[in-house]
Backbone bond lengths (Angstrom), bond angles and torsions (degrees), N, CA, C in turn:
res aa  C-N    CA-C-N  psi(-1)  N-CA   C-N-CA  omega(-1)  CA-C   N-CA-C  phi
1 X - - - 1.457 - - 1.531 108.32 -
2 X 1.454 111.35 137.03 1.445 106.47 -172.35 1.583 102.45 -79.58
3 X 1.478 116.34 -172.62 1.342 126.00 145.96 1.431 134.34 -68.90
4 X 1.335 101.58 -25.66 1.762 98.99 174.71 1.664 84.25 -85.92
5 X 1.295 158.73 -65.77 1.382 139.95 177.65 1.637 118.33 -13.22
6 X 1.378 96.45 -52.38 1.718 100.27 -170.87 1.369 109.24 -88.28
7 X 1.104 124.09 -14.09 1.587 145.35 158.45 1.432 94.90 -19.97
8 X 1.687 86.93 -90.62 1.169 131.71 -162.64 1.630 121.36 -38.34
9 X 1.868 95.57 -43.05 1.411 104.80 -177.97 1.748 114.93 -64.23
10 X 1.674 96.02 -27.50 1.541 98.39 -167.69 1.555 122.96 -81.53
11 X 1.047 108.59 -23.45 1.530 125.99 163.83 1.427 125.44 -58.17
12 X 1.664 92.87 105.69 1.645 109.02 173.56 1.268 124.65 -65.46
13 X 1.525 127.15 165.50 1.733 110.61 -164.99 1.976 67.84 -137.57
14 X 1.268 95.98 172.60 1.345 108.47 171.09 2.220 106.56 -116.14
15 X 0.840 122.26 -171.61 1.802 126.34 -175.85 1.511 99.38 -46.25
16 X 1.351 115.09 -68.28 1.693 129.95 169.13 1.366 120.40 -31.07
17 X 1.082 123.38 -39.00 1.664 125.38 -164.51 1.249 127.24 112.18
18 X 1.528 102.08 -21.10 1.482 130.06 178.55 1.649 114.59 -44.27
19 X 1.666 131.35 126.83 1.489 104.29 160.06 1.076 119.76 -66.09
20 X 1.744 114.58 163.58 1.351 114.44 179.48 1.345 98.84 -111.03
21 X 1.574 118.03 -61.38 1.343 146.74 -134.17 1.836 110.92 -155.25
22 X 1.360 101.32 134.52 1.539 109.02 163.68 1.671 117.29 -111.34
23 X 1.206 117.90 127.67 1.516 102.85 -166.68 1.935 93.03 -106.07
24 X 0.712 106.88 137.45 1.834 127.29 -176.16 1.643 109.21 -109.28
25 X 1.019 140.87 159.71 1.389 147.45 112.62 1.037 123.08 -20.40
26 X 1.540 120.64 117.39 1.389 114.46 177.50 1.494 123.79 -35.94
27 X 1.316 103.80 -48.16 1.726 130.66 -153.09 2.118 96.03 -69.00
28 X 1.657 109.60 -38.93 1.183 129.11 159.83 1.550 127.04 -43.92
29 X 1.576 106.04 -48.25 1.010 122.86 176.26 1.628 122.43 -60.16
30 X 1.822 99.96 -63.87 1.546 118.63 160.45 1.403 117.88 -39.34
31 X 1.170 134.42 -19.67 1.405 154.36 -173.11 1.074 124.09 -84.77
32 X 1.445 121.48 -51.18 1.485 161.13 145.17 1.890 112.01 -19.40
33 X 1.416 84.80 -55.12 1.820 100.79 -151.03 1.396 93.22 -99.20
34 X 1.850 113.30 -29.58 1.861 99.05 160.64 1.284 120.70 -66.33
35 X 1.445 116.31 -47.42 1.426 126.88 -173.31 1.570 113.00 -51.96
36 X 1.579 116.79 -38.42 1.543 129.51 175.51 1.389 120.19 -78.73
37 X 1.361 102.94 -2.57 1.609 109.07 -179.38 1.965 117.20 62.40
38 X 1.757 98.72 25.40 1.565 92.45 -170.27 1.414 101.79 -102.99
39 X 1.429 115.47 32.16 1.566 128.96 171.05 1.485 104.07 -108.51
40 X 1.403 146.83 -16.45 1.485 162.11 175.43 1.333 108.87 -60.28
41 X 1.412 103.51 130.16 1.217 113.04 -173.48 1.604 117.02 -70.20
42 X 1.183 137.41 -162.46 1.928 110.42 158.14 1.432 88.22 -108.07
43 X 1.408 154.39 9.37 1.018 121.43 159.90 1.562 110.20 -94.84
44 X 1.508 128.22 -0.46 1.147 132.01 136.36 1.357 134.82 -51.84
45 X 1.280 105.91 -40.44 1.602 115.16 160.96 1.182 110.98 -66.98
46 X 0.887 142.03 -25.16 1.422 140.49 -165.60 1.445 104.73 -82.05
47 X 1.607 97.61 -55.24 1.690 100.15 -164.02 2.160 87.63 -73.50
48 X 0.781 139.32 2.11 1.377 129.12 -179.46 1.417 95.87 -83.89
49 X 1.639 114.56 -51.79 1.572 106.69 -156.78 1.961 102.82 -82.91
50 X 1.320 105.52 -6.47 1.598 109.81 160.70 1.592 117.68 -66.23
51 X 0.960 108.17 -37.68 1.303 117.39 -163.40 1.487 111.14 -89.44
52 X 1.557 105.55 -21.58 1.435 115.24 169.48 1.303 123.14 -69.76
53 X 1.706 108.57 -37.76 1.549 121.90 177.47 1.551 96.63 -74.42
54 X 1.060 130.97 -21.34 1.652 108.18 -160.08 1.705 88.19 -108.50
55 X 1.336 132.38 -8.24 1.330 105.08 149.71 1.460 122.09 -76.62
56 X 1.013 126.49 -25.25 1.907 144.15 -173.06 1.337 78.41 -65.10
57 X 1.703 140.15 -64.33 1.345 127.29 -141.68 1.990 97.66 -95.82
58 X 0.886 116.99 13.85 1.477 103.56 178.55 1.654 123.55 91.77
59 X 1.250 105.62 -2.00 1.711 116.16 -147.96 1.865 82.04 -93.17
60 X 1.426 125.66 81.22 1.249 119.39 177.47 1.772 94.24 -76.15
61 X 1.211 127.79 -49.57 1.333 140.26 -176.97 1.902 102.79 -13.48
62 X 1.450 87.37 -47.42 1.735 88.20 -166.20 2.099 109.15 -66.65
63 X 1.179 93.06 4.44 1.775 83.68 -158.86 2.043 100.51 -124.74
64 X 1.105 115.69 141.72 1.399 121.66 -176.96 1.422 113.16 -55.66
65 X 1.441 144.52 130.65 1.416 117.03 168.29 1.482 106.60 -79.22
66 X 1.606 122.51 174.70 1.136 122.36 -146.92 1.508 94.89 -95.33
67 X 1.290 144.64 -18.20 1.622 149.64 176.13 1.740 92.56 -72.14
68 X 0.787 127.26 -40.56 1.451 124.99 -169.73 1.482 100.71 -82.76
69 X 1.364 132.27 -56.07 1.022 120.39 165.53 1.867 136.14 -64.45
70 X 1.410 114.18 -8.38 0.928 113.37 -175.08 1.876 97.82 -99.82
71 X 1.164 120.63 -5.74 1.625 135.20 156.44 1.347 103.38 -59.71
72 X 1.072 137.18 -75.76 1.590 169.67 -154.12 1.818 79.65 -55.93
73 X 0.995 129.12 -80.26 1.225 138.93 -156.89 1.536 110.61 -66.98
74 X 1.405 116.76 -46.04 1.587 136.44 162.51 1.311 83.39 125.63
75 X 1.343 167.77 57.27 1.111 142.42 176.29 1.450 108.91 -126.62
Protein backbone atom coordinates (compact mmCIF):
# COMPACT_ATOMS: atom_id res chain seq x y z
CA UNK A 1 0.00 0.00 0.00
CA UNK A 2 1.41 3.28 -0.98
CA UNK A 3 1.45 6.48 1.11
CA UNK A 4 -0.89 8.48 -0.88
CA UNK A 5 -3.27 5.11 -0.21
CA UNK A 6 -2.83 5.56 3.54
CA UNK A 7 -3.05 9.27 3.03
CA UNK A 8 -6.07 8.98 1.73
CA UNK A 9 -7.63 6.56 4.25
CA UNK A 10 -6.83 9.04 7.09
CA UNK A 11 -8.48 12.06 5.93
CA UNK A 12 -11.67 13.26 7.48
CA UNK A 13 -14.39 14.90 5.22
CA UNK A 14 -16.92 16.99 7.04
CA UNK A 15 -21.27 16.57 5.82
CA UNK A 16 -20.20 18.52 2.42
CA UNK A 17 -17.36 16.42 1.19
CA UNK A 18 -15.06 19.01 2.21
CA UNK A 19 -11.57 17.88 4.01
CA UNK A 20 -11.37 18.67 7.44
CA UNK A 21 -8.54 16.78 9.07
CA UNK A 22 -5.70 14.14 8.53
CA UNK A 23 -5.24 11.90 11.49
CA UNK A 24 -1.40 10.51 11.61
CA UNK A 25 0.38 8.45 14.22
CA UNK A 26 1.60 10.13 16.92
CA UNK A 27 5.21 8.80 16.39
CA UNK A 28 4.47 10.34 12.51
CA UNK A 29 3.56 13.40 13.84
CA UNK A 30 6.80 13.79 16.28
CA UNK A 31 8.66 13.19 13.04
CA UNK A 32 6.96 15.80 11.11
CA UNK A 33 7.63 18.75 13.56
CA UNK A 34 11.52 17.51 13.89
CA UNK A 35 11.99 17.19 10.27
CA UNK A 36 10.23 20.94 9.83
CA UNK A 37 12.32 22.37 12.42
CA UNK A 38 8.91 23.61 14.29
CA UNK A 39 10.49 22.16 17.57
CA UNK A 40 13.64 25.01 17.35
CA UNK A 41 14.05 27.33 19.61
CA UNK A 42 14.50 31.10 17.90
CA UNK A 43 17.74 31.24 19.34
CA UNK A 44 18.20 28.03 17.41
CA UNK A 45 16.90 29.65 14.50
CA UNK A 46 19.03 32.21 14.75
CA UNK A 47 22.23 30.38 15.22
CA UNK A 48 20.97 28.26 11.93
CA UNK A 49 20.33 31.39 9.82
CA UNK A 50 24.04 32.58 11.13
CA UNK A 51 25.54 29.78 10.08
CA UNK A 52 23.80 29.92 6.77
CA UNK A 53 25.25 33.45 5.99
CA UNK A 54 28.72 32.49 7.00
CA UNK A 55 28.62 29.55 4.68
CA UNK A 56 27.10 31.92 1.67
CA UNK A 57 30.07 34.35 2.74
CA UNK A 58 33.04 31.89 2.69
CA UNK A 59 33.83 32.20 6.47
CA UNK A 60 34.52 28.20 6.70
CA UNK A 61 36.91 29.30 9.73
CA UNK A 62 33.74 29.72 11.86
CA UNK A 63 32.57 25.96 11.58
CA UNK A 64 34.35 22.55 12.92
CA UNK A 65 35.59 20.27 10.07
CA UNK A 66 33.95 16.98 10.29
CA UNK A 67 37.42 14.66 11.15
CA UNK A 68 37.92 16.95 14.02
CA UNK A 69 34.61 16.72 15.10
CA UNK A 70 34.01 13.19 14.65
CA UNK A 71 37.44 12.87 17.14
CA UNK A 72 35.74 15.20 19.63
CA UNK A 73 32.81 12.86 19.81
CA UNK A 74 34.99 9.45 19.58
CA UNK A 75 33.36 8.29 16.54
Amino acid sequence: MTAQVLLQKSIRYDRGGKPLEVVIPYEEFLDFIEICGLDLTDDEKDSIREAKADREAGRSGNFIALEDLEKELGI
